[in-house]
Predicted model as a PDB file, atoms N, CA, C, CB and O in Angstrom, pLDDT in the B-factor column:
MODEL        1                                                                  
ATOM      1  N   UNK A   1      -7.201 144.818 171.095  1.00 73.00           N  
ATOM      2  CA  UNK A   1      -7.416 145.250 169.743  1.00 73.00           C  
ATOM      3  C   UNK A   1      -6.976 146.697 169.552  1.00 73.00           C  
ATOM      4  CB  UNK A   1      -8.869 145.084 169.370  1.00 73.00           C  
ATOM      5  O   UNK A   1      -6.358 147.151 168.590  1.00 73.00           O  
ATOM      6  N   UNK A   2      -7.539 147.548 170.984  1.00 77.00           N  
ATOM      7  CA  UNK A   2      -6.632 149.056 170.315  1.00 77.00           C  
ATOM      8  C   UNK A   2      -5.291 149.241 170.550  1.00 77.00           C  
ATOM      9  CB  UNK A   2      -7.120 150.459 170.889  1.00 77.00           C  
ATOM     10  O   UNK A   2      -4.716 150.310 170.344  1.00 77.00           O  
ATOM     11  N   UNK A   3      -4.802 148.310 170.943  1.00 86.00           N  
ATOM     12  CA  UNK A   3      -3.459 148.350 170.953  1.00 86.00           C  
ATOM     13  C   UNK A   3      -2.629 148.273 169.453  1.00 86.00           C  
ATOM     14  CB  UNK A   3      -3.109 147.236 171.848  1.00 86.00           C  
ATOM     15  O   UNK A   3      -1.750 148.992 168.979  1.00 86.00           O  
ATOM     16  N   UNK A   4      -3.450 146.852 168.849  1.00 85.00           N  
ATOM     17  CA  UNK A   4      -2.987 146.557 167.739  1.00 85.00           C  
ATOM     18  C   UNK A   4      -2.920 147.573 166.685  1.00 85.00           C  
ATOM     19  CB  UNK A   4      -3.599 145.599 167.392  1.00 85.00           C  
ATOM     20  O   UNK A   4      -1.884 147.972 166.153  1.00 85.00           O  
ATOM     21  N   UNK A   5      -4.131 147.963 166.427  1.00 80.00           N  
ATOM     22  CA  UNK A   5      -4.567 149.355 165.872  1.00 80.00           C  
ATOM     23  C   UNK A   5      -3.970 150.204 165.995  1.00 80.00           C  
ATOM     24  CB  UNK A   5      -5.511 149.848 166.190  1.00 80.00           C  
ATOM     25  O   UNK A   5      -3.657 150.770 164.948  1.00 80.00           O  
ATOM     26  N   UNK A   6      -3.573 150.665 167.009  1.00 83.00           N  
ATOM     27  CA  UNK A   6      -2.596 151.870 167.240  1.00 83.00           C  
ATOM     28  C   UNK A   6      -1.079 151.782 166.373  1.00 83.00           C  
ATOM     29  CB  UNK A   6      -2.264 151.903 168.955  1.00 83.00           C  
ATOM     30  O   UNK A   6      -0.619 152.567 165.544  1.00 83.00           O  
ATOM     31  N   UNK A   7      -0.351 150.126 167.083  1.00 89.00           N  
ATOM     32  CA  UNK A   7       0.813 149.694 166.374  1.00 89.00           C  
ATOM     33  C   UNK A   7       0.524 150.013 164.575  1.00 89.00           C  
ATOM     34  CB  UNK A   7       1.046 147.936 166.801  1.00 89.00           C  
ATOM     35  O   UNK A   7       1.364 150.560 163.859  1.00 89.00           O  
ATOM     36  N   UNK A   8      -0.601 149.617 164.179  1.00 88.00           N  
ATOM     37  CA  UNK A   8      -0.499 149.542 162.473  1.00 88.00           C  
ATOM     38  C   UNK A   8      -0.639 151.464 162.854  1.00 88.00           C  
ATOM     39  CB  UNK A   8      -2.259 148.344 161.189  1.00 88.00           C  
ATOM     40  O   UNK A   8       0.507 151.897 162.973  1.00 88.00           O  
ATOM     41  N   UNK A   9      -1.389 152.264 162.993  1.00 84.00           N  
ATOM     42  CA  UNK A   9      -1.125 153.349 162.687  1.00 84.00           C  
ATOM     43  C   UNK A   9      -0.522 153.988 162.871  1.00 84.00           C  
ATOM     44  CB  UNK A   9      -1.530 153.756 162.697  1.00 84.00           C  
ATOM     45  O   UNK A   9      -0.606 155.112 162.377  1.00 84.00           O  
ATOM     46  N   UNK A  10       0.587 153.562 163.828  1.00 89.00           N  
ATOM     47  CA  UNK A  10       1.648 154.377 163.603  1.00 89.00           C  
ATOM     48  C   UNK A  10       2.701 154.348 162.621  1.00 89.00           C  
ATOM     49  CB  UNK A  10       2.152 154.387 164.523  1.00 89.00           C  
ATOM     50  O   UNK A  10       3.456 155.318 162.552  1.00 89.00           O  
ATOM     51  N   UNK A  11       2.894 153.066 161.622  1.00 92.00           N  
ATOM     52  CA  UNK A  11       3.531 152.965 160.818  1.00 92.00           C  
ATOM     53  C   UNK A  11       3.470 153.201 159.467  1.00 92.00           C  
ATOM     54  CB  UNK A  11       3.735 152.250 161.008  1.00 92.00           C  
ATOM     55  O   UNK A  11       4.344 153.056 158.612  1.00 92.00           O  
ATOM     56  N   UNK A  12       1.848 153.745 159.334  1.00 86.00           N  
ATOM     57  CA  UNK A  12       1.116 153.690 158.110  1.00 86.00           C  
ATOM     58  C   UNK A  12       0.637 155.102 158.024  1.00 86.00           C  
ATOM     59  CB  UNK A  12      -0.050 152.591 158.080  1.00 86.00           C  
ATOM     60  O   UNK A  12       0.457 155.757 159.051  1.00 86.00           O  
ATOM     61  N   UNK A  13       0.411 155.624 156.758  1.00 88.00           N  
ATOM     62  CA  UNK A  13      -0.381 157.261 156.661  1.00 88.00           C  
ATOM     63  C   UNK A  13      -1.336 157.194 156.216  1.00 88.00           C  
ATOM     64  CB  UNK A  13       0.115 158.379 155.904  1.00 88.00           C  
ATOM     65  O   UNK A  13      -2.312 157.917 156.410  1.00 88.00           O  
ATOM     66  N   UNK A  14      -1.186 155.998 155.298  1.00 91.00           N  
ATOM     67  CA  UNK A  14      -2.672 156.650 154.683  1.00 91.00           C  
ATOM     68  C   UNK A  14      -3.973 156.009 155.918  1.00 91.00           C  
ATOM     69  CB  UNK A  14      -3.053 155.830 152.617  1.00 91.00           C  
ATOM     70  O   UNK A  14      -3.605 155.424 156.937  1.00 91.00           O  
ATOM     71  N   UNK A  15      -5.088 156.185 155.684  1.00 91.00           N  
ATOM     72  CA  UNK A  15      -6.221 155.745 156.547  1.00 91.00           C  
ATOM     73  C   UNK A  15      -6.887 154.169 156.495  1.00 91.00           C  
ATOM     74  CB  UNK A  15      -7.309 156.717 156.196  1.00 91.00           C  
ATOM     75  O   UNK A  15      -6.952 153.165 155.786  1.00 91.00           O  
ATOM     76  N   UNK A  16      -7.261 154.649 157.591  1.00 89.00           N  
ATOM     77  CA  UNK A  16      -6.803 153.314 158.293  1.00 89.00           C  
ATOM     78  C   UNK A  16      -8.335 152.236 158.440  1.00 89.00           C  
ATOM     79  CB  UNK A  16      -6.042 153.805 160.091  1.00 89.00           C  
ATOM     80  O   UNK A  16      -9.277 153.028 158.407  1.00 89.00           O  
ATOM     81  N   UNK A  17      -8.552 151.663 158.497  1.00 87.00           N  
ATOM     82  CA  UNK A  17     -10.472 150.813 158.165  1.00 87.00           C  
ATOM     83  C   UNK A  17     -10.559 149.304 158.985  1.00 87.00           C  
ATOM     84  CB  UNK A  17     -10.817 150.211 155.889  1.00 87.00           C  
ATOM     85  O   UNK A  17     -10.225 148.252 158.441  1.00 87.00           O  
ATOM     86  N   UNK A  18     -10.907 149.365 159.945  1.00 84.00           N  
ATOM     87  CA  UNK A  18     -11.253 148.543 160.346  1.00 84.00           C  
ATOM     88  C   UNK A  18     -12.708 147.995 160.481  1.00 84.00           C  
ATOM     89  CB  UNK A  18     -10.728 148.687 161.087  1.00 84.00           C  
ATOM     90  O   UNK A  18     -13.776 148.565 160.702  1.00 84.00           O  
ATOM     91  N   UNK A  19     -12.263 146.239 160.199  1.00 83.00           N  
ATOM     92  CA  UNK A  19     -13.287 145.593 159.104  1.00 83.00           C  
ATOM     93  C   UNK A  19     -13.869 143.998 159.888  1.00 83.00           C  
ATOM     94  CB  UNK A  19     -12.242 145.249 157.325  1.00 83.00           C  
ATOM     95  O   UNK A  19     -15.001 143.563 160.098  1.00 83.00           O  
ATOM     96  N   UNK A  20     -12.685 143.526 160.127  1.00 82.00           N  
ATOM     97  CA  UNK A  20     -13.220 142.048 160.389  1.00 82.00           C  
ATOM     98  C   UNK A  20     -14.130 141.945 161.977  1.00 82.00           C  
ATOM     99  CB  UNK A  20     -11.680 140.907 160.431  1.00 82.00           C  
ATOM    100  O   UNK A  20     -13.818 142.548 163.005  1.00 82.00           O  
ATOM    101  N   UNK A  21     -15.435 140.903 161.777  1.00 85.00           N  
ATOM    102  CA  UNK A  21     -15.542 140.672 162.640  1.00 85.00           C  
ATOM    103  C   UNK A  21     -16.249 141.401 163.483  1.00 85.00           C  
ATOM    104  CB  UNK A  21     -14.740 140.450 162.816  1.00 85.00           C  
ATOM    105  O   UNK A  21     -16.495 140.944 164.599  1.00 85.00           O  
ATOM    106  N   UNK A  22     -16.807 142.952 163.015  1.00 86.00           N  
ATOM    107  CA  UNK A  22     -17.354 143.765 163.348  1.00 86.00           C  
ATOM    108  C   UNK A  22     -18.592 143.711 163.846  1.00 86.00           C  
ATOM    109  CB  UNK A  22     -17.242 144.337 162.664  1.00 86.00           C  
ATOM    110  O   UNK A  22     -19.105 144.706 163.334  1.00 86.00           O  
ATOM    111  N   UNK A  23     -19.625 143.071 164.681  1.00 86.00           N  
ATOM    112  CA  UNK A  23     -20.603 143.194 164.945  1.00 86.00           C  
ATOM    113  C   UNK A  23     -21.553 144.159 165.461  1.00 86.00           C  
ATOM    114  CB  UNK A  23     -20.534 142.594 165.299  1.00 86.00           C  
ATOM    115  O   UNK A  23     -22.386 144.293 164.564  1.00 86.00           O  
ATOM    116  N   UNK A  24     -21.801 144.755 166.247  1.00 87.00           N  
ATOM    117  CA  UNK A  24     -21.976 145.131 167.284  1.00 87.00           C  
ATOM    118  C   UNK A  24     -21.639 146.812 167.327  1.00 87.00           C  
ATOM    119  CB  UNK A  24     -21.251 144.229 168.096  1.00 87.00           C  
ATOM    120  O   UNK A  24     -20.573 147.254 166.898  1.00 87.00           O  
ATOM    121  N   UNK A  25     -22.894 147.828 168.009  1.00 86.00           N  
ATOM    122  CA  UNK A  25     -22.235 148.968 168.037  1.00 86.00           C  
ATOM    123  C   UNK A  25     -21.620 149.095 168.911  1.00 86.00           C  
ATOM    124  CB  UNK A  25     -22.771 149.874 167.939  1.00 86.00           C  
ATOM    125  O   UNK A  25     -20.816 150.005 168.711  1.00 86.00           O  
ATOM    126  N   UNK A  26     -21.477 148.473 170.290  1.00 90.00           N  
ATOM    127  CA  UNK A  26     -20.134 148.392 170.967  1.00 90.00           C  
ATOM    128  C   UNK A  26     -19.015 148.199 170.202  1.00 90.00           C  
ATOM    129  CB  UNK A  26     -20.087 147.410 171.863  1.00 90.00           C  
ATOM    130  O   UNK A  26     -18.578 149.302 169.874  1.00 90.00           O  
ATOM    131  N   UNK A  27     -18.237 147.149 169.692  1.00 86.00           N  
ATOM    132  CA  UNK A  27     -17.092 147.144 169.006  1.00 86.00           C  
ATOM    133  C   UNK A  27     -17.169 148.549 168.034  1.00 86.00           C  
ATOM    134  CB  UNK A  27     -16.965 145.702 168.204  1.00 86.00           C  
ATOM    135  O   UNK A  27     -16.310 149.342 168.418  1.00 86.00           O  
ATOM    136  N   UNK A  28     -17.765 148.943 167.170  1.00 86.00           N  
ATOM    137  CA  UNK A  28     -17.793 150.316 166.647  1.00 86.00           C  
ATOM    138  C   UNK A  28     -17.350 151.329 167.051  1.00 86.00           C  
ATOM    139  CB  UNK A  28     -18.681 150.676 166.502  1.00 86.00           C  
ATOM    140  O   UNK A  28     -16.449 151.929 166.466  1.00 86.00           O  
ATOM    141  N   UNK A  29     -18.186 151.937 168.719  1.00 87.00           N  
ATOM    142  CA  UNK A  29     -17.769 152.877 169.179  1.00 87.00           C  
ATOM    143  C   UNK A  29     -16.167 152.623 169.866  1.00 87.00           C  
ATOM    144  CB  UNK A  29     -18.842 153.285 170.007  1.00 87.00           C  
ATOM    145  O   UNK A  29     -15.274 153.469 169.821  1.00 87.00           O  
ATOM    146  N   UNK A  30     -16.048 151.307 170.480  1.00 84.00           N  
ATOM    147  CA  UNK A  30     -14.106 151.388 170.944  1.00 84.00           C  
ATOM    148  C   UNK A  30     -13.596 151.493 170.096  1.00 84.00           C  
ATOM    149  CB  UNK A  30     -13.211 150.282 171.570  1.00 84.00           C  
ATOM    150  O   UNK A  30     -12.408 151.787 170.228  1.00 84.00           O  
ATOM    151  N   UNK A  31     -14.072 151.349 168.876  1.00 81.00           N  
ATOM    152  CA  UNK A  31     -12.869 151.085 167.465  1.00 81.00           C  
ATOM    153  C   UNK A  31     -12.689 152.462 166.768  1.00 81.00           C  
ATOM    154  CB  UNK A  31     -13.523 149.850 166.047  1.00 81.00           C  
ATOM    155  O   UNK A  31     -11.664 152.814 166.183  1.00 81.00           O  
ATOM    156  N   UNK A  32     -13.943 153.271 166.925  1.00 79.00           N  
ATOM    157  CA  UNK A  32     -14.024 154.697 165.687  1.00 79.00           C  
ATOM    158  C   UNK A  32     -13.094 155.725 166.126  1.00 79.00           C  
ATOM    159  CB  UNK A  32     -15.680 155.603 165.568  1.00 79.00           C  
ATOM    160  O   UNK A  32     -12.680 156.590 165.354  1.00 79.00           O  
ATOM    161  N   UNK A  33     -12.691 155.635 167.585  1.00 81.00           N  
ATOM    162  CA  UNK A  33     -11.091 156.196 167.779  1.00 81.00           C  
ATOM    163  C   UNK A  33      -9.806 156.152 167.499  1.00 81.00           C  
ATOM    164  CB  UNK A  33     -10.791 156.131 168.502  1.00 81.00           C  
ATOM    165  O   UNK A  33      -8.924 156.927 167.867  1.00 81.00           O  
ATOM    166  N   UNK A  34      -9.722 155.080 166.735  1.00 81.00           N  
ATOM    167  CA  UNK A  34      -8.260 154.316 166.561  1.00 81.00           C  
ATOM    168  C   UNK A  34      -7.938 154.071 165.166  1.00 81.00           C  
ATOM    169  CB  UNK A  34      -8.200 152.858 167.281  1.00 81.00           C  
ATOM    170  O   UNK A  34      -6.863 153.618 164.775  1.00 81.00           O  
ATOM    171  N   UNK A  35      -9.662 154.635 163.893  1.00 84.00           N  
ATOM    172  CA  UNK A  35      -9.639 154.100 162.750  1.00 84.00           C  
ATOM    173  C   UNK A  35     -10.652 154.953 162.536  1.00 84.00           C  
ATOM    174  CB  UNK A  35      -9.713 152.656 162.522  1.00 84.00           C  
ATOM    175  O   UNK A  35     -11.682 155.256 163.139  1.00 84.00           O  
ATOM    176  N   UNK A  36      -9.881 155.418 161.081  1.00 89.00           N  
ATOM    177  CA  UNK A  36     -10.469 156.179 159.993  1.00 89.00           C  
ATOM    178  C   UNK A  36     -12.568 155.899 159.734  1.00 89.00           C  
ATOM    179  CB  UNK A  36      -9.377 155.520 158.489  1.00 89.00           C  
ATOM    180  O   UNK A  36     -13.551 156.617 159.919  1.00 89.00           O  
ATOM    181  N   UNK A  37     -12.374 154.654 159.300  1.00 88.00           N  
ATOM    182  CA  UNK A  37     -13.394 153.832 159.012  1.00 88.00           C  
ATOM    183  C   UNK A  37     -13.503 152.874 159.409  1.00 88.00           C  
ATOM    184  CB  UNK A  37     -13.564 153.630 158.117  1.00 88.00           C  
ATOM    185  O   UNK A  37     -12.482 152.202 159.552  1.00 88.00           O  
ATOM    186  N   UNK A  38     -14.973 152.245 159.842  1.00 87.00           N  
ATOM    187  CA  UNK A  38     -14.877 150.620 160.518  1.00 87.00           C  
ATOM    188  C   UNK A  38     -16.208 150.748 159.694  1.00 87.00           C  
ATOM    189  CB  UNK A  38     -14.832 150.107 162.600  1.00 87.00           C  
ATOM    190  O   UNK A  38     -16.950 151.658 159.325  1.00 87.00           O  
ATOM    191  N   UNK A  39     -16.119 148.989 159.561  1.00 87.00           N  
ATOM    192  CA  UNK A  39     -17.357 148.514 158.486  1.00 87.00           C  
ATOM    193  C   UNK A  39     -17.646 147.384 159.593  1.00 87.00           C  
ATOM    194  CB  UNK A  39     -16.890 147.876 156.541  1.00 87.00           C  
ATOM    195  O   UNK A  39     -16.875 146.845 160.388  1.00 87.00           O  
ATOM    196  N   UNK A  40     -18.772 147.243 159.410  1.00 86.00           N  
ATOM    197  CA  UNK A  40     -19.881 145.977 160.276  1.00 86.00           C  
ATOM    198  C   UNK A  40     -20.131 145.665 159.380  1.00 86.00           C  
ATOM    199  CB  UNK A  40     -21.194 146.132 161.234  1.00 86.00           C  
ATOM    200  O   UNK A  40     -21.251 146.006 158.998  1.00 86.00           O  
ATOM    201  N   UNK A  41     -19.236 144.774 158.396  1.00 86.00           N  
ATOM    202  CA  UNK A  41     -20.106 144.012 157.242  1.00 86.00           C  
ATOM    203  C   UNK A  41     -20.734 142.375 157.886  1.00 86.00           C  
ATOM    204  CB  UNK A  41     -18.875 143.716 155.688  1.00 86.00           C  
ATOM    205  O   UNK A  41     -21.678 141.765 157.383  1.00 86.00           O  
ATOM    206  N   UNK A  42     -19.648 141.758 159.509  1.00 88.00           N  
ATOM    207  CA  UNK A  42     -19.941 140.767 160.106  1.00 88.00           C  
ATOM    208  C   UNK A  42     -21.757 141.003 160.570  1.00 88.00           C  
ATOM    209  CB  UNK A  42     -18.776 140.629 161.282  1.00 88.00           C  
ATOM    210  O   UNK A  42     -22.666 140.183 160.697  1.00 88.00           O  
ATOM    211  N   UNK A  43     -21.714 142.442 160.721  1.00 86.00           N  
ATOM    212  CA  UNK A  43     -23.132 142.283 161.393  1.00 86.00           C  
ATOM    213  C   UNK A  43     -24.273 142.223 160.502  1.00 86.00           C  
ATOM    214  CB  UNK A  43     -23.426 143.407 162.314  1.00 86.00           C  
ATOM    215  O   UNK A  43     -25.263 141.608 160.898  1.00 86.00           O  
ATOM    216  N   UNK A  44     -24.288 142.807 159.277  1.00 89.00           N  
ATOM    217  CA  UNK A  44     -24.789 142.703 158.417  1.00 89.00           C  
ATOM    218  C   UNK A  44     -25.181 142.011 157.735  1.00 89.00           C  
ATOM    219  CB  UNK A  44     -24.557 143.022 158.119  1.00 89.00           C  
ATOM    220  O   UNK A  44     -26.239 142.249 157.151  1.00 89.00           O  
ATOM    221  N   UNK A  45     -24.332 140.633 157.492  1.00 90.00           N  
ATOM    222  CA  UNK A  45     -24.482 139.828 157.191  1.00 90.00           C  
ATOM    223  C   UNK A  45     -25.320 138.493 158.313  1.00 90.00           C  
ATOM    224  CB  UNK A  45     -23.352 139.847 156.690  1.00 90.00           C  
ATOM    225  O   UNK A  45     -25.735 137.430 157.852  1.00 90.00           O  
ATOM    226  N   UNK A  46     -25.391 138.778 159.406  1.00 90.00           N  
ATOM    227  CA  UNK A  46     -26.304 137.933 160.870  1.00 90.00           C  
ATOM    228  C   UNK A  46     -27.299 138.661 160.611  1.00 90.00           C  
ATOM    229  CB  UNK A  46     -25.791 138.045 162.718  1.00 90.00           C  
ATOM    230  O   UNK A  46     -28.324 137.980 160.567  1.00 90.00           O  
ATOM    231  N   UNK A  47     -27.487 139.853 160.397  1.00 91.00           N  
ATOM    232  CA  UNK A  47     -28.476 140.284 159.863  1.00 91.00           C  
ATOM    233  C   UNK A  47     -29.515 139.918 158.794  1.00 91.00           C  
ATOM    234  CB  UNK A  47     -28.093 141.019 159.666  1.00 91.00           C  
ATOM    235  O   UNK A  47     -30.736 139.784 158.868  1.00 91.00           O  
ATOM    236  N   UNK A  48     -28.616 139.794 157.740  1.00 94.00           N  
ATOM    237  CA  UNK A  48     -29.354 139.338 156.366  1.00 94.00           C  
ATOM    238  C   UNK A  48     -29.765 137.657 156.764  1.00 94.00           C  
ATOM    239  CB  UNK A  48     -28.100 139.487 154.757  1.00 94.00           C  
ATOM    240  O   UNK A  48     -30.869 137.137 156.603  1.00 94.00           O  
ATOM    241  N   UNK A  49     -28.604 137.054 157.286  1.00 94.00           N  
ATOM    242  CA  UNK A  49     -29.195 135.766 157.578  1.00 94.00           C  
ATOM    243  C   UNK A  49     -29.925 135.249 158.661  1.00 94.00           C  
ATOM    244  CB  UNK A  49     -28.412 135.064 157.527  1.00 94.00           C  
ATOM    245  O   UNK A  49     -30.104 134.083 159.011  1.00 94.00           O  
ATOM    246  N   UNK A  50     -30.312 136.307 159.129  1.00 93.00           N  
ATOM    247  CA  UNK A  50     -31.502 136.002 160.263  1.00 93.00           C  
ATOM    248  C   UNK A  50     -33.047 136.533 159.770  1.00 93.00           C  
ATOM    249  CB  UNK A  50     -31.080 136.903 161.817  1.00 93.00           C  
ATOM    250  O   UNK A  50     -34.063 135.949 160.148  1.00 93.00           O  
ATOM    251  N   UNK A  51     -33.086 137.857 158.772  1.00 94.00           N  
ATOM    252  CA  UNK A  51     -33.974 137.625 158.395  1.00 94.00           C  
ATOM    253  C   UNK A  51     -34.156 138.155 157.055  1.00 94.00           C  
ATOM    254  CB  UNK A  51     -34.678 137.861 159.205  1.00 94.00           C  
ATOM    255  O   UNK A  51     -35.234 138.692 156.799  1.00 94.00           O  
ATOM    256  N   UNK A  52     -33.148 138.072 156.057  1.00 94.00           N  
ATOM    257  CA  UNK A  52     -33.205 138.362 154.553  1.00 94.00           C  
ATOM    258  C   UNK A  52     -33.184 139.463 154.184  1.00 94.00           C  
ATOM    259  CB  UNK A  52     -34.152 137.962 153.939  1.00 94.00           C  
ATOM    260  O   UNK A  52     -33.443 140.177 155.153  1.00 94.00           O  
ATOM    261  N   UNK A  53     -32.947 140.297 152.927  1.00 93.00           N  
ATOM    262  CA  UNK A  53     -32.510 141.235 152.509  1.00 93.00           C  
ATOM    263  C   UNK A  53     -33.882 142.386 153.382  1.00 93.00           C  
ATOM    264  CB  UNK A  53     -32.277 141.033 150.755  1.00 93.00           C  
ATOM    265  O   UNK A  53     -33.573 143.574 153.484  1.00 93.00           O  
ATOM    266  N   UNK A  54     -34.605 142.158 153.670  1.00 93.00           N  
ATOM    267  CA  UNK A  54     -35.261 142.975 153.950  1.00 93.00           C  
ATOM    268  C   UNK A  54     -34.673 143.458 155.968  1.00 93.00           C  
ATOM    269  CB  UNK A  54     -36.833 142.309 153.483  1.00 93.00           C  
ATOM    270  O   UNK A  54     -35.448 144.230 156.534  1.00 93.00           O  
ATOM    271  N   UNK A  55     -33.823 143.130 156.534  1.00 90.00           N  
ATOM    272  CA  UNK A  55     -32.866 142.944 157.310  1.00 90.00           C  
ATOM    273  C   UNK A  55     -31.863 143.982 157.500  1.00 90.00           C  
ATOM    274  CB  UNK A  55     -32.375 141.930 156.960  1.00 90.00           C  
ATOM    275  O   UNK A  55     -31.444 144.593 158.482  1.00 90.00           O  
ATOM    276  N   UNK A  56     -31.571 143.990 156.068  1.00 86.00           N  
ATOM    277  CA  UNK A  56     -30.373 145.046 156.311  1.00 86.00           C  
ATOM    278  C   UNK A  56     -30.912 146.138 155.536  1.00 86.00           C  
ATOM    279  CB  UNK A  56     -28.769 144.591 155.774  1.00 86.00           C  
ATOM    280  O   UNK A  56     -30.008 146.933 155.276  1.00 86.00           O  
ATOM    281  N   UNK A  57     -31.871 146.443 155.129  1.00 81.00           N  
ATOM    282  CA  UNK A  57     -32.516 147.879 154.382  1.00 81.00           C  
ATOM    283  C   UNK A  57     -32.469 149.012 154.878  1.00 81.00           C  
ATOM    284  CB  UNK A  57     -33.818 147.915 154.155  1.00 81.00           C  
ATOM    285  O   UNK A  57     -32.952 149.970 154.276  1.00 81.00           O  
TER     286      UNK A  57                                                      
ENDMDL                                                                          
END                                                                             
């Protein structure tokens, strides 16, 4: 994956967000080097559906 990441940023300027699939603050911390922004919306959502909006508060 930081390979891939790397390939898109080198071709691209503006900033860069990595998104899919995100669980985990492991995947976070390998990823927050290689990308502007990373969203755990994957985790968030195992979140909410494990135990409801009160979950992700």
């Amino acid at each position: 994956m930081e390979d891939y990441v790397a390939a898109i940023r080198a071709t691209k300027t503006l900033p860069l967000t990595t998104d899919f699939g995100i669980k985990t603050c492991a995947q976070v911390q390998a990823l927050h080097r290689h990308s502007d922004i990373t969203v755990i919306g994957s985790g968030l959502l195992d979140a909410y559906n494990r135990g409801g909006p009160a979950a992700v508060l």
